[in-house]
C-alpha positions as a printed Julia matrix, in Angstrom:
118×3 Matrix{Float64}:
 -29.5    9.36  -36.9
 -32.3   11.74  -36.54
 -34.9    9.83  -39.11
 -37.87  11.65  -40.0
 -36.31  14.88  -38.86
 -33.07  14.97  -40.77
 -34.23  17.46  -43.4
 -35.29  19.73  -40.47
 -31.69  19.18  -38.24
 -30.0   20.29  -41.66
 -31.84  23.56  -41.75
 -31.45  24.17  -38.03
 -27.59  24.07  -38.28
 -27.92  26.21  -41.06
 -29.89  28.46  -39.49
 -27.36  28.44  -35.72
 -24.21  28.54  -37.95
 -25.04  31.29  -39.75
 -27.92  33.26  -37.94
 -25.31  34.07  -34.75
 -23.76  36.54  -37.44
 -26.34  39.14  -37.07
 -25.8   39.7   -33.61
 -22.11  38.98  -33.17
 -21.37  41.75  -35.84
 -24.4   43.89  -35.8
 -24.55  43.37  -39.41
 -28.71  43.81  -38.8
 -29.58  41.6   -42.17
 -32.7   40.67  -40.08
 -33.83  44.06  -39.7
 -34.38  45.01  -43.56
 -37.61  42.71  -44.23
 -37.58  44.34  -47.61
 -34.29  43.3   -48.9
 -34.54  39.66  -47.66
 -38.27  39.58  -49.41
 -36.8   40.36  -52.16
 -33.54  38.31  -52.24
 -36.19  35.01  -51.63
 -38.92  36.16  -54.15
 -36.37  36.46  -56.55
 -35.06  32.38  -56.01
 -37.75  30.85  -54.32
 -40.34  30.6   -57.42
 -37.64  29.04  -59.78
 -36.28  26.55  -57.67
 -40.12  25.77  -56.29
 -40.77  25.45  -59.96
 -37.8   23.34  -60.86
 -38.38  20.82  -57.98
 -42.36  20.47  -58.93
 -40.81  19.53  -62.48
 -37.78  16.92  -61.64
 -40.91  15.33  -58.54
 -43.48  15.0   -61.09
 -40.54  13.7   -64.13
 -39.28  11.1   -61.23
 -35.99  12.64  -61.74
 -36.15  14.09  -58.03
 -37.77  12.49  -54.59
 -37.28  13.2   -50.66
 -36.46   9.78  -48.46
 -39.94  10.33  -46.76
 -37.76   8.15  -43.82
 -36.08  11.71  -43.53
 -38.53  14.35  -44.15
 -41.6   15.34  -41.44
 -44.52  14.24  -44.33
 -46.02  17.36  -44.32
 -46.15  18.47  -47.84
 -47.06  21.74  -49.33
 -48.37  22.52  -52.97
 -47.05  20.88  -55.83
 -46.34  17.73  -53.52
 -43.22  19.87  -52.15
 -42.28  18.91  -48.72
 -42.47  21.58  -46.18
 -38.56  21.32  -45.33
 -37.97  22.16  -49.11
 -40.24  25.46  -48.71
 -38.43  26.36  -45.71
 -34.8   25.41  -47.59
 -35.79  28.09  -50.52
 -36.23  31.15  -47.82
 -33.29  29.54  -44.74
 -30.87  29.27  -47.59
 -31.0   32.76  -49.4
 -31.21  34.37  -45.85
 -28.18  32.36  -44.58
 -25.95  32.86  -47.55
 -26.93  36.97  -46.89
 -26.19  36.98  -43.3
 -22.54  35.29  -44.05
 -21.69  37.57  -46.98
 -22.35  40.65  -44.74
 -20.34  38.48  -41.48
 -17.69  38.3   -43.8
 -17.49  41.93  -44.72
 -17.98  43.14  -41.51
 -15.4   40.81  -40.22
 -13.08  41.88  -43.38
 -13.85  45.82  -42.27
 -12.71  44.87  -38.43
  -9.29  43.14  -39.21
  -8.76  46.32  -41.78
  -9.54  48.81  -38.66
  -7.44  46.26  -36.44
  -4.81  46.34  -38.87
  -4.4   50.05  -39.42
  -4.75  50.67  -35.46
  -1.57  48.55  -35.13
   0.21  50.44  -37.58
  -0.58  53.46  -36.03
   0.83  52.23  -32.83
   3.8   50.6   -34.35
   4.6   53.65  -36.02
   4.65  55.89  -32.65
């Protein structure tokens, strides 16, 4: 459906269904550069690693029909490099959407009660 930019469509719906979270509840994951450094520094080089292994075994490939061709050290395509920090980033910004979410219906909840109780 989208060819040679599949790989990239995949990380743009990542990216719009779980970016919208730091904005909708102020969660400001975006805003603390150091924590999401270190949340990708911490994954990225393993995985990087671990694909350079399983491309050069044979055990791994990218359809170059779906990937851009553009291709970054260790014959890693630049959608992968861009997986290893959207990914980690995403997965942040919907644990903290799904506290903050949690800590609304709890306030909700208890504001009820309150009223109920009058």
């Amino acid at each position: 459906m989208f060819g040679q930019w599949s790989y990239m469509a995949m990380l743009l719906f990542v990216v719009f269904g779980s970016w919208w979270l730091e904005w909708g509840f102020k969660i400001r994951v975006l805003r603390n550069p150091i924590r999401l450094l270190t949340t990708i520094l911490l994954v990225a080089p393993w995985f990087i690693i671990w694909d350079a292994y399983a491309i050069s075994q044979g055990h791994w490939f990218f359809d170059r029909d779906q990937i851009l061709g553009i291709y970054g050290p260790l014959d890693i395509p630049l959608e992968e490099y861009l997986f290893f920090v959207l990914i980690p980033v995403a997965a942040i910004l919907t644990m903290e959407g799904t506290r903050s979410a949690y800590r609304m219906l709890l306030a909700y909840r208890e504001k009820r009660s309150e009223l109920v109780s009058k």
